[in-house]
C-alpha positions as CSV (number, residue, x, y, z in Angstrom):
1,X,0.0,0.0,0.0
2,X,1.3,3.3,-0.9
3,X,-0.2,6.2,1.0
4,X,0.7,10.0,0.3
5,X,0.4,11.8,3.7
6,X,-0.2,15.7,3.6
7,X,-2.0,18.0,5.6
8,X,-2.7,21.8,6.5
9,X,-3.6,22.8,2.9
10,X,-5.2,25.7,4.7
11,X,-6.2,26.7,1.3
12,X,-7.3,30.5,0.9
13,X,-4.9,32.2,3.5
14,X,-3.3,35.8,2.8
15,X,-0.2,36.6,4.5
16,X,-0.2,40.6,4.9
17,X,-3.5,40.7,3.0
18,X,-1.8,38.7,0.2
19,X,-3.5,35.8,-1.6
20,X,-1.1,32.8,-1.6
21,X,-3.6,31.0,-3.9
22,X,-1.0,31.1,-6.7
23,X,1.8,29.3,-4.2
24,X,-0.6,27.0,-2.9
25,X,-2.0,25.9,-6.6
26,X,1.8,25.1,-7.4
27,X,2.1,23.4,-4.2
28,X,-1.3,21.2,-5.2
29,X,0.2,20.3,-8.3
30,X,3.1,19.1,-7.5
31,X,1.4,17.0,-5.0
32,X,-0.8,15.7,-8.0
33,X,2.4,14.9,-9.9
34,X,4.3,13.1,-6.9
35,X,0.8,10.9,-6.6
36,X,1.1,10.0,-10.5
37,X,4.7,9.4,-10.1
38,X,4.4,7.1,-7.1
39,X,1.6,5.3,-8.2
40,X,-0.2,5.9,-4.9
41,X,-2.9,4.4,-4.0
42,X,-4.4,6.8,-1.5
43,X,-4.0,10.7,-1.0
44,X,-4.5,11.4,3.0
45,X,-4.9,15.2,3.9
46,X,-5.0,15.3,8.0
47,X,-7.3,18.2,8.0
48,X,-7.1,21.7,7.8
49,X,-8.2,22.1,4.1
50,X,-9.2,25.2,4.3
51,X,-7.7,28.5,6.2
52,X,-11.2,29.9,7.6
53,X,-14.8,28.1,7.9
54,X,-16.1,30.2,4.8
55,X,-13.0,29.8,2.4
56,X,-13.4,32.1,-0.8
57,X,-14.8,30.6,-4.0
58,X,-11.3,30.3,-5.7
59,X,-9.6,28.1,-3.1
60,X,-13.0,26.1,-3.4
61,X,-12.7,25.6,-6.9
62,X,-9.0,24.8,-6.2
63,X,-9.3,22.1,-4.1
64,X,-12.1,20.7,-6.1
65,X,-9.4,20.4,-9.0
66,X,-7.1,19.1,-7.0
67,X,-9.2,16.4,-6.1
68,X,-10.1,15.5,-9.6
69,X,-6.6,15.5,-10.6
70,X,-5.9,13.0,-8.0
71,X,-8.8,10.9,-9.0
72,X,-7.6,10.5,-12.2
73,X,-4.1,9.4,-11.1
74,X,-6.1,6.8,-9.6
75,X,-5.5,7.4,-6.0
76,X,-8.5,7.2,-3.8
77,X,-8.5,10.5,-1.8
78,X,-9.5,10.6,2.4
79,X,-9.7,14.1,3.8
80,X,-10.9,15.0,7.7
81,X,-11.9,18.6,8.4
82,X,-9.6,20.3,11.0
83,X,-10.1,23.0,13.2
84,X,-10.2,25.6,10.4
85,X,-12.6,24.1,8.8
86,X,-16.4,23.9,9.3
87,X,-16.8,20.5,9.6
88,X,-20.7,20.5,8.0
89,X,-19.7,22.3,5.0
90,X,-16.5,20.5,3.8
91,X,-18.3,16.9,4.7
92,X,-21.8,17.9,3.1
93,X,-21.1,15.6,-0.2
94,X,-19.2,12.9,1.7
95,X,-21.5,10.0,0.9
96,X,-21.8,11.2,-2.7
97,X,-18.5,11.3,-3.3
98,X,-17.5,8.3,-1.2
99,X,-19.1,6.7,-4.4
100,X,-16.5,8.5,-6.5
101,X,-13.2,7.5,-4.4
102,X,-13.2,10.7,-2.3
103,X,-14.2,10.9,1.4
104,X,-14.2,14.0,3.3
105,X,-15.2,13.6,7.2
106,X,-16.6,15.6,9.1
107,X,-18.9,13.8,11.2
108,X,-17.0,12.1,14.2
109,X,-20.6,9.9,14.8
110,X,-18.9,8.3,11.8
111,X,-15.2,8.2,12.2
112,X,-15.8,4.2,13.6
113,X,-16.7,3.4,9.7
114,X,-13.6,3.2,7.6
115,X,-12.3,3.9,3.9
116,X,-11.6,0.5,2.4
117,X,-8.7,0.6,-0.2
118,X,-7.3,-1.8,-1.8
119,X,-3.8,-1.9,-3.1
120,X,-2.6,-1.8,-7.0
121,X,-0.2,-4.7,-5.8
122,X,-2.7,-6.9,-4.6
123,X,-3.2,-8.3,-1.2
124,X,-6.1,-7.3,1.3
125,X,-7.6,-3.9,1.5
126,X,-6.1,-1.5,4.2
127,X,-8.5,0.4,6.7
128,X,-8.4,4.0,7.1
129,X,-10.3,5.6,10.0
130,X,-10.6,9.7,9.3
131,X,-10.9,11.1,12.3
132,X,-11.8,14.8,12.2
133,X,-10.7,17.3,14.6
134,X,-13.2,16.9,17.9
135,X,-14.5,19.9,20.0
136,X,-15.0,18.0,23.6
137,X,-18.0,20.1,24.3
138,X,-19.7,19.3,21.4
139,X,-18.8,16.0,20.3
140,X,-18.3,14.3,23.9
141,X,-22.1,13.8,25.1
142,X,-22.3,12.2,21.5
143,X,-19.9,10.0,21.9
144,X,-20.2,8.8,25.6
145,X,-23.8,8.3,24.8
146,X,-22.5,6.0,21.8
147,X,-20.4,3.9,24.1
148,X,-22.8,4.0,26.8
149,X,-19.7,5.4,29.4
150,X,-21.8,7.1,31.8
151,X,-19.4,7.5,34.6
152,X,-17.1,9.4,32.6
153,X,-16.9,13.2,33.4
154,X,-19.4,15.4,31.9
155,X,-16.5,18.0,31.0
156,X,-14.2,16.2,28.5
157,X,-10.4,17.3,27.7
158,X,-9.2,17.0,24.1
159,X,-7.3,13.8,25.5
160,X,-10.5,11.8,27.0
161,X,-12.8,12.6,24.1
162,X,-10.4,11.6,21.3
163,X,-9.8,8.1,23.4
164,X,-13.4,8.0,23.4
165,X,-13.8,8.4,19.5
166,X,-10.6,6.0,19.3
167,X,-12.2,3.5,21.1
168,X,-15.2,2.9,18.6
169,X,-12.7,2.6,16.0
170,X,-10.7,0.3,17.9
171,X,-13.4,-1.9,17.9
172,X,-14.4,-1.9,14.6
173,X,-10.7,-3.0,13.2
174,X,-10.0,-5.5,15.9
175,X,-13.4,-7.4,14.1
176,X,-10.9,-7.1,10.7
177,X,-8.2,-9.4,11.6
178,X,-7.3,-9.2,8.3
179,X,-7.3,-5.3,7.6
180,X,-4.1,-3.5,8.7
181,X,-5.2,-0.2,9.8
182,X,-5.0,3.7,9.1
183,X,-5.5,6.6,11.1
184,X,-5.9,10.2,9.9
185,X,-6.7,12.5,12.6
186,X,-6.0,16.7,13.2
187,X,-5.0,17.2,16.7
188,X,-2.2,18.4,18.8
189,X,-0.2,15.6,20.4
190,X,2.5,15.4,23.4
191,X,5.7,15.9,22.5
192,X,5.3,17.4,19.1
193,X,6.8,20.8,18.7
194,X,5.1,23.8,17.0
195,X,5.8,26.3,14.4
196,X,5.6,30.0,14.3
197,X,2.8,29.4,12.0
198,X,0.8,28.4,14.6
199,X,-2.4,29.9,16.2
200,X,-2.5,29.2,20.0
201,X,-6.3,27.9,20.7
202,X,-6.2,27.8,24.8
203,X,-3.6,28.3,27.3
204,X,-1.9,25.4,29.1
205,X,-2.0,22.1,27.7
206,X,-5.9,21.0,28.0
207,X,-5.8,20.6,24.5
208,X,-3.1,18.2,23.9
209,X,-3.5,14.2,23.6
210,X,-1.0,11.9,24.6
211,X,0.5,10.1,22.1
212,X,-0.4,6.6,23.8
213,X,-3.6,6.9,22.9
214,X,-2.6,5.9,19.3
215,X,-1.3,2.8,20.1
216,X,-2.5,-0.2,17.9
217,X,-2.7,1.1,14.3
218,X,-0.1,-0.1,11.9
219,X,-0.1,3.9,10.7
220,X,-0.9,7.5,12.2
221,X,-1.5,10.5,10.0
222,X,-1.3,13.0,11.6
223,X,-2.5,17.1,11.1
C-alpha cells in the first residue's frame, strides 16, 4: 500500500492581505504529480483544508481540481476537516463522493466506519479511519452516549474525548483481523513541537493528547 500523507492545505490564506492561492496551486500540483509518479494508492490530507470556515470561492474551486486530478491518477483521496474548517460544510457531499473515491469527514458519529482501499499490488484492503478534529464540548455527550460510558466526566479534555472516538474505532478494526489499519486524525499531540505558524487555541495544555492513545494502528496520520 502506498499512502501519500499531507496535511494543512489551509487553502485561501493571505499573508499581509496577500493571496497565496497562486503558491498553494503550485504546491497542489506538485502533490498531484508526486501521486502520478508514485503510483499511490491513496491521498491522505489530515485536515485543515481550508484557512477559515467560509473559504473564498477560488480556493473552493482549487481544491475541487485538486481532487479530480488525483482521482484521475487513480488514488482514492481521504480528507478530515480540521479546526479551520467547518466541519458540516466541507463533509456535506461525503457520501456522494464516497461513491467517486473521495471521502471528506466531518462527522466524528462516523469516524468508527472506515475507507476500504485496496492496493494496486494486490493483497487485502487496508483500513483507514478519518478522524476529524473533535471539540469535547460538542462532540463528547455524542460519543459517551455512543459507548454507553456514563461514569465518565461530563467536562471532557481533548485527551479523553479523542480516546473515546478512538475507542469505537478500535473496535471496529480488531473485528478485521485481516485489515491493517490507518488513522488520519487533526489534533495536537505530546511531544510534538510547534511552528511560528501556529495559532495558539487555549492556554496550558488541555488541549493536547498523549500520544499513547494511538497505540494499535499499523499507521498515524497526523494534522
Amino acid at each position: 500500500m502506498r499512502l501519500l500523507h499531507t496535511s494543512d492545505w489551509h487553502l485561501g490564506r493571505t499573508f499581509h492581505g496577500a493571496s497565496l492561492l497562486e503558491e498553494q496551486a503550485a504546491a497542489l500540483a506538485r502533490i498531484v504529480e508526486l501521486a502520478r509518479e508514485g503510483a499511490v494508492d491513496a491521498v491522505l490530507i489530515a485536515g485543515d483544508l481550508y484557512d477559515r470556515a467560509i473559504p473564498p470561492s477560488e480556493a473552493v474551486q482549487l481544491f475541487n481540481d485538486t481532487l479530480a486530478q488525483l482521482r484521475q491518477c487513480g488514488a482514492a483521496v481521504v480528507a478530515i476537516a480540521g479546526n479551520h474548517d467547518s466541519h458540516v460544510r466541507v463533509s456535506v457531499y461525503d457520501p456522494l463522493l464516497a461513491s467517486f473515491g473521495v471521502t471528506i469527514r466531518g462527522d466524528v458519529r462516523r469516524a468508527h466506519e472506515p475507507v476500504l482501499v485496496s492496493p494496486r499490488l494486490g493483497g487485502p484492503p487496508v483500513a483507514i479511519y478519518p478522524l476529524p478534529y473533535l471539540e469535547p464540548a460538542v462532540d463528547g455527550p455524542g460519543l459517551i452516549s455512543a459507548l454507553k460510558e456514563e461514569a465518565l466526566p461530563v467536562r471532557l479534555r481533548h485527551d479523553e474525548v479523542t480516546r473515546l472516538a478512538l475507542e469505537r474505532i478500535r473496535r471496529d478494526f480488531q473485528g478485521r483481523p485481516k485489515h491493517r489499519s490507518v488513522l488520519v486524525a487533526h489534533t495536537f499531540v505530546t511531544g510534538g513541537e510547534s511552528s511560528e505558524s501556529e495559532r495558539e487555541l487555549t492556554v496550558g495544555n488541555v488541549d493536547r493528547v498523549s500520544v499513547e492513545a494511538f497505540a494499535d494502528f499499523d499507521y498515524v496520520a497526523l494534522g
